[in-house]
N, C-alpha and C positions, 0 to 999 in steps of 0.2 A: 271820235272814230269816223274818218267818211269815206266816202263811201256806199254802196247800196250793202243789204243785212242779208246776211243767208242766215239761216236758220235750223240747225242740225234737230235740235226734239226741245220738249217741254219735259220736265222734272221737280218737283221737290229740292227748296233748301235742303243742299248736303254739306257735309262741316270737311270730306277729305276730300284735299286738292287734287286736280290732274295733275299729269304728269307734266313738268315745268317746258319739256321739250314739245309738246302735242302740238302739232297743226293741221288743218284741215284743208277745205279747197281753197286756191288760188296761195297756198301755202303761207295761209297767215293761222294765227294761235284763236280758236274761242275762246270765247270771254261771257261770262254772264249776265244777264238781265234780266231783273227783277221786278215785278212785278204784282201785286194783290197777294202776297201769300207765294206766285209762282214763278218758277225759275228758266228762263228759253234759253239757251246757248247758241251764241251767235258770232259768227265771224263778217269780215268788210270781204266784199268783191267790188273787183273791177266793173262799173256799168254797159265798157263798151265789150262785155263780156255775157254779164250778165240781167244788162237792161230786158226789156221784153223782146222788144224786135229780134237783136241776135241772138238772145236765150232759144227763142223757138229756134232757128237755126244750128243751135249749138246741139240743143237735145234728136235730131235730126242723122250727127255726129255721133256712130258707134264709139269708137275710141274715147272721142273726149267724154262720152257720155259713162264709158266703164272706171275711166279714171277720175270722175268727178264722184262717180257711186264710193269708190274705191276711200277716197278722201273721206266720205259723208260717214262710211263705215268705221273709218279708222277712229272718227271724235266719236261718235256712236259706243262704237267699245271699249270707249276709254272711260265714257261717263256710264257703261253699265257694269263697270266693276266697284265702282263708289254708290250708286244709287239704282233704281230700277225705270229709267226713262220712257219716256213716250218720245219713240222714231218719228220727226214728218219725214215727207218725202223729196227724197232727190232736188235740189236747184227749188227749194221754198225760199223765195226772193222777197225782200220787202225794201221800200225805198231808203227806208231811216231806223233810230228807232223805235219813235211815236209809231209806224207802221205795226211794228212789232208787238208794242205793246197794245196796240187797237185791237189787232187780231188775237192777243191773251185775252184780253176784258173780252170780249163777243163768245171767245168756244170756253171761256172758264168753267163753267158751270158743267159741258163734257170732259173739257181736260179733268177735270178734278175724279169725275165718276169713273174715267176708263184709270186714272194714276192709282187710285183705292182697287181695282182690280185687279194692277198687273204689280201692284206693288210686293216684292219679297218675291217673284216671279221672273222666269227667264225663258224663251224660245229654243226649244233644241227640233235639229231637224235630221230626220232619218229618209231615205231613199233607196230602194230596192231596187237593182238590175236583171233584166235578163241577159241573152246572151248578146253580143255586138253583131251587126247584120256583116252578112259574109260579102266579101270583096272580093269578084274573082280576079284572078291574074297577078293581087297585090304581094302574097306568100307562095311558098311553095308548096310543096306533095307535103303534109306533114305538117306544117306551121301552123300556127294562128289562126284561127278561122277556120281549119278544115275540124272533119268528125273523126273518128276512130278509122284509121286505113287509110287516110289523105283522101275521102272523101268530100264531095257540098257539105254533110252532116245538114242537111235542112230538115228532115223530119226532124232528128236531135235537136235543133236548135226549136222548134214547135211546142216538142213535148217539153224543152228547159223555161220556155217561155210562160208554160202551161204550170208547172213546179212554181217559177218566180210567184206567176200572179196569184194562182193559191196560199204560196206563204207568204206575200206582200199581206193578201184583206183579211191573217188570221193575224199577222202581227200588228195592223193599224188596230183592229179591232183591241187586240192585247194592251197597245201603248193608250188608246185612246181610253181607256177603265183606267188606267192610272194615272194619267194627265187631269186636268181640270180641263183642259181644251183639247181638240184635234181640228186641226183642218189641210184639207188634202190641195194641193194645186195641181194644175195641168203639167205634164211634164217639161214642159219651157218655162213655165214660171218658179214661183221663188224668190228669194231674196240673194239664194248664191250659187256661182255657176255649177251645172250640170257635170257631170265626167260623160266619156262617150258610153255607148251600149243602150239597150232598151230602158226607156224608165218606166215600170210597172208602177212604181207608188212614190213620191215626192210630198213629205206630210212634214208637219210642223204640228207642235207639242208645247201646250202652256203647261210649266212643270214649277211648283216650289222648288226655290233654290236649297231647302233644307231637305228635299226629294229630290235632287238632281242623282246623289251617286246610287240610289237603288233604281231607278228609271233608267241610269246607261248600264248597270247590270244588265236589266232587263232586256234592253238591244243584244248586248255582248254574247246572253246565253243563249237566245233565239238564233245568232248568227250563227253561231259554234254549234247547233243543232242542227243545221239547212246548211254546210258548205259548200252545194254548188249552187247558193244565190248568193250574190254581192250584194254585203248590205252598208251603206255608209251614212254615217254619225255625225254629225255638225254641232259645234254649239261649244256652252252657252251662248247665246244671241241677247241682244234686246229682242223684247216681243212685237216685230215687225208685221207678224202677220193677225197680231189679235188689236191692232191699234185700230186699221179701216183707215189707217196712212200710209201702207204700203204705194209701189206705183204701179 
């Protein structure tokens, strides 16, 4: 294979195939490599793409940088429905792949301890809105954006704000007693894009995957309880944000 390695996660020998069609960035198929015991899934890029020089240029590049996520996710969730992987991050390049496997033998001894933790485990991520900030001039008397009468509705949107964040820190609290993990990110971050409106809570949830459908209950009746906060549901994931390989 030549080429420079990109590098989607680390994994455990798994015995079910991906899917024969799967391809990743630069729209070639990953392939495995093996390793002490551990498994990296790796595809070939192009150098004058992905060498260092124009890599830092490339990542620089919104676009190319969302379609390249795009990719990384796609082999990501194709190998977290056969196994429970360890996500690296975005455009992890290596020259060959003695690189590749330099870098298993050196983090093994962490690979191995974070893969025994997140193993039978999956990322689900929940996000609370307030209300979307008002645009004047964009609607009319009445539409979108205005309060009760075709008004600003700014105090309403204050007090909805003020609703959001109170039942955003009684339901992190709630999900985070049933999770094994919680951790909250700033409302740009994340692993997957934002909707418009306020984001009061943007959390991620390390959850057994034999606890997954009582944990989305859990959301669904919290939601159905508070109907005028937007609450939205993500997931299964790989556990992107309890690896400390997010970007």
């Amino acid at each position: 294979m030549s080429g420079l390695r990109y590098v989607y996660a680390v994994c455990r020998p798994f015995g079910t195939p991906l899917p024969a069609q799967l391809t990743g960035v630069a729209g070639v198929p990953p392939k495995q490599l093996t390793h002490h015991g551990l498994v990296a899934l790796v595809g070939r890029v192009p150098p004058e793409e992905f060498a260092e020089r124009p890599l830092r240029a490339r990542l620089e590049d919104p676009e190319w940088f969302a379609e390249t996520s795009r990719a990384h996710r796609n082999v990501v969730d194709a190998l977290t429905v056969v196994t429970s992987p360890l996500p690296l991050r975005v455009a992890t390049v290596f020259p060959d792949d003695s690189g590749v496997r330099a870098m298993m033998e050196k983090r093994e001894d962490d690979f191995r301890r974070t893969l025994d933790r997140l193993d039978g485990r999956v990322e689900w991520g929940v996000r609370v809105y307030g209300e979307a900030p008002h645009q004047e001039g964009r609607h009319g008397s009445g539409g979108p954006g205005r309060g009760e009468g075709g008004g600003s509705g700014r105090g309403g949107s204050y007090a909805g704000d003020r609703r959001a964040g109170e039942f955003a820190r009684g339901l992190h609290e709630t999900l985070s007693g049933r999770a094994e993990a919680g951790r909250t990110h700033t409302p740009g971050g994340g692993t997957q894009p934002l909707a418009p409106g306020r984001t009061v809570l943007n959390a991620a949830y390390l959850v057994p995957r034999s606890e997954s459908e009582a944990f989305v209950e859990l959301v669904q009746r919290a939601r159905a309880a508070e109907p005028g906060v937007r609450v939205e549901l993500g997931g299964p994931w790989a556990a992107y944000s309890f690896t400390g390989e997010e970007p």
